[in-house]
VEXDREN-2710 file (C-alpha; in Angstrom, 1 decimal):
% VEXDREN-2710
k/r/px/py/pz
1/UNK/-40.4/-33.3/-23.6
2/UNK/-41.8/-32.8/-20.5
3/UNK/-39.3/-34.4/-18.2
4/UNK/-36.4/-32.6/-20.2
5/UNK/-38.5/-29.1/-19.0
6/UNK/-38.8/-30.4/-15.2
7/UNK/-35.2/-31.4/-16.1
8/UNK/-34.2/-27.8/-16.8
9/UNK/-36.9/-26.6/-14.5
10/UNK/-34.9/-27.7/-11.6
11/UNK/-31.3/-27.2/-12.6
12/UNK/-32.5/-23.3/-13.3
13/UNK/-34.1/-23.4/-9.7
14/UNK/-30.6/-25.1/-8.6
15/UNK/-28.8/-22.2/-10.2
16/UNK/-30.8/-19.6/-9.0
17/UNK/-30.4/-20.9/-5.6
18/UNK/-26.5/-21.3/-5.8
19/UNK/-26.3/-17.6/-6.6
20/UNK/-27.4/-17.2/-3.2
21/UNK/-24.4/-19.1/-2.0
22/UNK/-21.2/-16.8/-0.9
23/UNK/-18.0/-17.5/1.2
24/UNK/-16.4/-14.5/3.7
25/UNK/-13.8/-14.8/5.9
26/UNK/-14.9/-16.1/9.5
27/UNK/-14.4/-13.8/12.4
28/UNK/-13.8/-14.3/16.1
29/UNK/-17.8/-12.7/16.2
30/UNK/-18.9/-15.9/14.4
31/UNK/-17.5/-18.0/16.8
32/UNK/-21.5/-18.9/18.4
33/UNK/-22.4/-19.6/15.1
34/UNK/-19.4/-22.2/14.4
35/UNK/-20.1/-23.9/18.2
36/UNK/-23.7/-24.5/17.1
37/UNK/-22.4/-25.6/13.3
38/UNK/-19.9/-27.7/15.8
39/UNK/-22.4/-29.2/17.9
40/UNK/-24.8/-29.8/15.0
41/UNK/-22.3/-32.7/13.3
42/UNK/-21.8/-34.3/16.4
43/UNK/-25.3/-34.9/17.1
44/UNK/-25.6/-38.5/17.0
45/UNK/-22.1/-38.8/19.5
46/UNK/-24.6/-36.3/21.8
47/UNK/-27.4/-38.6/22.0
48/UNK/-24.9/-41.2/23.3
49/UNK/-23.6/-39.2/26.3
50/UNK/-25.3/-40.0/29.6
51/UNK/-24.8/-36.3/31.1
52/UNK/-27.1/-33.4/31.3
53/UNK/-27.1/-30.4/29.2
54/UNK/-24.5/-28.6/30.7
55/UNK/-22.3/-31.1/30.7
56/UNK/-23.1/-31.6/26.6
57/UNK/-22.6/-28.1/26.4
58/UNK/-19.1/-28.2/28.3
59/UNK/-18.3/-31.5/26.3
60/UNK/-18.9/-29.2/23.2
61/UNK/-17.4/-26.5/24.3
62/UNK/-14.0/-28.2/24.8
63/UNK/-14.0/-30.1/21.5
64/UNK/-14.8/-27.2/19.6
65/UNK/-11.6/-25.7/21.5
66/UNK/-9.3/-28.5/20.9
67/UNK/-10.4/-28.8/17.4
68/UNK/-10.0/-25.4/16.7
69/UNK/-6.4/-25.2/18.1
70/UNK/-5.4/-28.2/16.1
71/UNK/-6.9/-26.0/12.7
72/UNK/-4.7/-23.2/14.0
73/UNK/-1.2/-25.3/14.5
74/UNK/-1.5/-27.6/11.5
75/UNK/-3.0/-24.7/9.0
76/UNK/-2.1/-21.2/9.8
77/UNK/-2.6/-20.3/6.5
78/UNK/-5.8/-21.8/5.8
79/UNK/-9.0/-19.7/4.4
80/UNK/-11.2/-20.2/7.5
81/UNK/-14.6/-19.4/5.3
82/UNK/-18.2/-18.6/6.4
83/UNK/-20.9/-20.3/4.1
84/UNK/-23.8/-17.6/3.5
85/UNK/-27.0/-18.5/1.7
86/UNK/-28.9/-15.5/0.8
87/UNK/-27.1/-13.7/4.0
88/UNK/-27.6/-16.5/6.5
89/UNK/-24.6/-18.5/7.8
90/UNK/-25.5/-22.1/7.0
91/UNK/-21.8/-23.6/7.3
92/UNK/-18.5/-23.3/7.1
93/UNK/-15.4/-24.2/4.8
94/UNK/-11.5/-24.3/5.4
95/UNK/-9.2/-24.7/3.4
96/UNK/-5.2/-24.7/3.0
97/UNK/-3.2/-24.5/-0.1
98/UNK/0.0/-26.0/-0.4
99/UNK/2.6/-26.2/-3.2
100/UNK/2.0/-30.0/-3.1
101/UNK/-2.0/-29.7/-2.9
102/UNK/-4.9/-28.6/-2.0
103/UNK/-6.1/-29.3/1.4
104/UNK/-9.6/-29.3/2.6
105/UNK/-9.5/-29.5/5.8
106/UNK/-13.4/-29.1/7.2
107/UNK/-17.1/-28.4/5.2
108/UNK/-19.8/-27.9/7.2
109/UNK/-23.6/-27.4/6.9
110/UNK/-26.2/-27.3/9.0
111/UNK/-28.6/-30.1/8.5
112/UNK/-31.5/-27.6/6.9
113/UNK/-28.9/-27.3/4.0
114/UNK/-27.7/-30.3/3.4
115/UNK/-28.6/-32.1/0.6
116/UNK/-29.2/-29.3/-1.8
117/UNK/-26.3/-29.4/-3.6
118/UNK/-24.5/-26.3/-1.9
119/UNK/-21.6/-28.3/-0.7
120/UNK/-21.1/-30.2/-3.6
121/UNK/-20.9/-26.6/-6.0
122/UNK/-18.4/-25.6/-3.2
123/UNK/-16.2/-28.6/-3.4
124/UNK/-16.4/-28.3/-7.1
125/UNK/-15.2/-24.9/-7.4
126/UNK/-12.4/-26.1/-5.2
127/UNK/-12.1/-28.9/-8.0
128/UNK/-11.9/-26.5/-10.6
129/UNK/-9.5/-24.7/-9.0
130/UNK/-7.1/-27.8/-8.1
131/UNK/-7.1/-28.5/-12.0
132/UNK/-6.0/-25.1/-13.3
133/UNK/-3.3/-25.5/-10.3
134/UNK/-2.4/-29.0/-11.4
135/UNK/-2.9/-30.0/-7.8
136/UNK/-4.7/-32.8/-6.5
137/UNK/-7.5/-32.3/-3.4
138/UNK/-7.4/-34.0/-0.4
139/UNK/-9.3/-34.5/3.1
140/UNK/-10.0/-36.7/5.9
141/UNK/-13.5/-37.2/7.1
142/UNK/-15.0/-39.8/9.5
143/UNK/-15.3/-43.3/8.1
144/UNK/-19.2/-43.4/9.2
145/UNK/-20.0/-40.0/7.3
146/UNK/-22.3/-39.8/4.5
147/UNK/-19.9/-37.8/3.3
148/UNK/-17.6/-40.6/1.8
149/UNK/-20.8/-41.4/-1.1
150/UNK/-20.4/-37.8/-2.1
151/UNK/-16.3/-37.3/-2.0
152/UNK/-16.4/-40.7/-4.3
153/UNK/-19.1/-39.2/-6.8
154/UNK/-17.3/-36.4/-6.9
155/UNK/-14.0/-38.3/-8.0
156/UNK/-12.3/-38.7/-4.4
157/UNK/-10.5/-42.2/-4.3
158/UNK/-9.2/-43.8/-0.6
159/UNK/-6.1/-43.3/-0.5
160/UNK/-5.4/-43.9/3.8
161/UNK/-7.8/-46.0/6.3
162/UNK/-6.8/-44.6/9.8
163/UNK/-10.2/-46.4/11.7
164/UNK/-12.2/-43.5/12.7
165/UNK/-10.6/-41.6/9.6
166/UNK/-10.5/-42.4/5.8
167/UNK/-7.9/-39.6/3.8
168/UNK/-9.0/-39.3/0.1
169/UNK/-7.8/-37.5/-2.4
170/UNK/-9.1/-35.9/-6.1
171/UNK/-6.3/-35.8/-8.7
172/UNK/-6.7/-33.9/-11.8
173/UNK/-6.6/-35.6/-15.3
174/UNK/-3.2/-35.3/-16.7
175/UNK/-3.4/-33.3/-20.0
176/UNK/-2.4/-34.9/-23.1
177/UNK/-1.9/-32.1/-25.2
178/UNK/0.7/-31.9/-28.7
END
């Protein structure tokens, strides 16, 4: 009896704490925040650079660009998100809706947030949504990322190996109603 209370302790605690949780459309005055976010994921490729600061920063700076510009071209449409939790900006999400799928194309945390079960409620709202649509979800992320353990738990399968890339994809069960 007790571990079913701790049980239900921490899923209300989890609930409570995904209330917090909201997306808003990012704007160009968000743009520091999304370099940092930026920076943050690439991390470990930083600590591999032999250059000083500024150069990481330019480094940064440039890849952020290039990736944002690709974002742009390939998903005009998208719903470039903010991720707030309890006002702060902790991450970001886009996302691009086709008539063939559901597309998303970056989730971001910062590392503080990770791990507490905000990305995985935000990917399965997107989940949710992709089955009332009768579309299946699908992403690339790196091959290395952690990432890939929770895409599979949640249902992703491997549907491309590009190297540095794996695509995946979540396909909603087929209805076998009379």
């Amino acid at each position: 009896m007790v571990k079913t209370f701790g049980v239900m302790q921490k899923h209300k605690r989890e609930e409570e704490a995904f209330r917090a949780v909201r997306l808003r459309p990012a704007t160009l005055e968000d743009e520091p925040f999304l370099v940092n976010l930026f920076a943050a994921t690439r991390s470990d490729e930083l600590a591999l650079m032999n250059c000083d600061e500024n150069q990481k920063e330019t480094f940064i700076m440039l890849q952020f660009k290039a990736q944002s510009r690709q974002y742009e071209v390939n998903y005009p449409h998208a719903n470039n998100s903010i991720i707030l939790f309890a006002d702060a900006l902790v991450g970001r999400m886009i996302v691009a809706r086709t008539e063939a799928a559901i597309l998303l194309v970056d989730i971001s945390l910062l590392a503080e947030y990770r791990n507490a079960g905000i990305g995985t409620r935000l990917i399965q709202n997107l989940l949710k949504e992709a089955a009332v649509a009768g579309r299946p979800v699908r992403l690339h992320v790196f091959s290395s990322s952690p990432a890939v353990r929770l895409y599979e738990r949640l249902g992703f399968s491997r549907i491309g190996d590009e190297g540095t890339y794996l695509e995946m994809m979540w396909t909603p069960a087929v209805s076998h109603s009379c």
